[in-house]
C-alpha positions in Angstrom: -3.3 5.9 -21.7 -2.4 2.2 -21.6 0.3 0.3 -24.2 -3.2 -0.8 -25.9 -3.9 2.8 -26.6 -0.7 3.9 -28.2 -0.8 1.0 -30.0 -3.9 1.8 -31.5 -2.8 5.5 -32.4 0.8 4.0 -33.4 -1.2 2.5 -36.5 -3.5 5.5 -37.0 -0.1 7.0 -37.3 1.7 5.2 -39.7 -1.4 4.8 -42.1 -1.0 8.8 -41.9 2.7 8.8 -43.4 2.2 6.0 -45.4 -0.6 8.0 -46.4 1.4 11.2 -47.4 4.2 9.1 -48.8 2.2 7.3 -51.3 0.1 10.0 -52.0 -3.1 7.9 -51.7 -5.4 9.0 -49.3 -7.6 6.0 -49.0 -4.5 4.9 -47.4 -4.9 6.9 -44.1 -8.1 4.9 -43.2 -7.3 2.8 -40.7 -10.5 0.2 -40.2 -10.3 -1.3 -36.5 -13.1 -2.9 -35.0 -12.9 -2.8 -31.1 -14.4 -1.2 -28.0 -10.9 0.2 -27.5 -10.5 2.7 -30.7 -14.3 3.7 -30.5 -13.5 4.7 -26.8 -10.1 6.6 -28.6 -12.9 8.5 -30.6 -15.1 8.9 -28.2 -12.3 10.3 -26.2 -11.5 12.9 -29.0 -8.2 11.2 -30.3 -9.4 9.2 -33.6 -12.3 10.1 -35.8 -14.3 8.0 -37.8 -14.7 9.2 -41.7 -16.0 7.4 -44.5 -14.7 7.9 -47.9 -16.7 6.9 -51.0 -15.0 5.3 -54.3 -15.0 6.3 -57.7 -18.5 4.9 -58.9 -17.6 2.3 -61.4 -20.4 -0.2 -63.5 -21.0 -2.0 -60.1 -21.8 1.1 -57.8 -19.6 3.2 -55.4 -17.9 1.3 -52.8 -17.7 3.4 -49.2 -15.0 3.1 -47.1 -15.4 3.8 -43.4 -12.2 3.6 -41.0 -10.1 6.2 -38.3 -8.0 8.8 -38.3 -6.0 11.1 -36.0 -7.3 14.5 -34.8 -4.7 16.8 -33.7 -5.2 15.7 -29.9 -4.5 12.0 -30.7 -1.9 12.8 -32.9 -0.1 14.6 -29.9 -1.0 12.2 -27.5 0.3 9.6 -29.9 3.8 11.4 -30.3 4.1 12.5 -26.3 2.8 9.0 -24.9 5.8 7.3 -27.8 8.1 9.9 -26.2 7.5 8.9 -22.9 7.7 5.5 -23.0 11.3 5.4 -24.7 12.3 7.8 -21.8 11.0 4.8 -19.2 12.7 2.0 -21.4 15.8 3.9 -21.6 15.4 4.6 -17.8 15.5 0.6 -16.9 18.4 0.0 -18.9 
């Protein structure tokens, strides 16, 4: 998994606590348009969802975007992990 990657999950990630924090959960859609985080779902660590919006007088809005499966959220945590443990090593 490159730096690209865990970049990718790292704001799949944060839209999820930002998500539970605010108690929103349009939040946790993360919209990303790239080769890279259709491979990541592809691969089994996002998933694509779409969420419709209340109807109101001008029609229901949908809302497609990413979020983590359990894989990618344990890949996300592990590869973060490991990379502090390199950084830290090189110091």
């Amino acid at each position: 998994m490159t730096k690209a990657d865990l970049g990718i999950l790292e704001r799949v990630y944060a839209a999820e606590v930002e998500s539970a924090v605010s108690r929103n959960p349009m939040a946790r859609l993360v919209q990303i348009k790239g080769k890279r985080a259709a491979a990541l779902a592809e691969a089994g660590y996002l998933r694509r969802e779409t969420m419709d919006l209340r109807p109101d007088r001008l029609g229901t809005v949908t809302v497609e975007g990413y979020v983590l499966t359990e894989v990618g959220r344990l890949a996300y945590c592990m590869g973060a992990e490991s990379l502090a443990r390199v950084g830290a090593a090189k110091e």
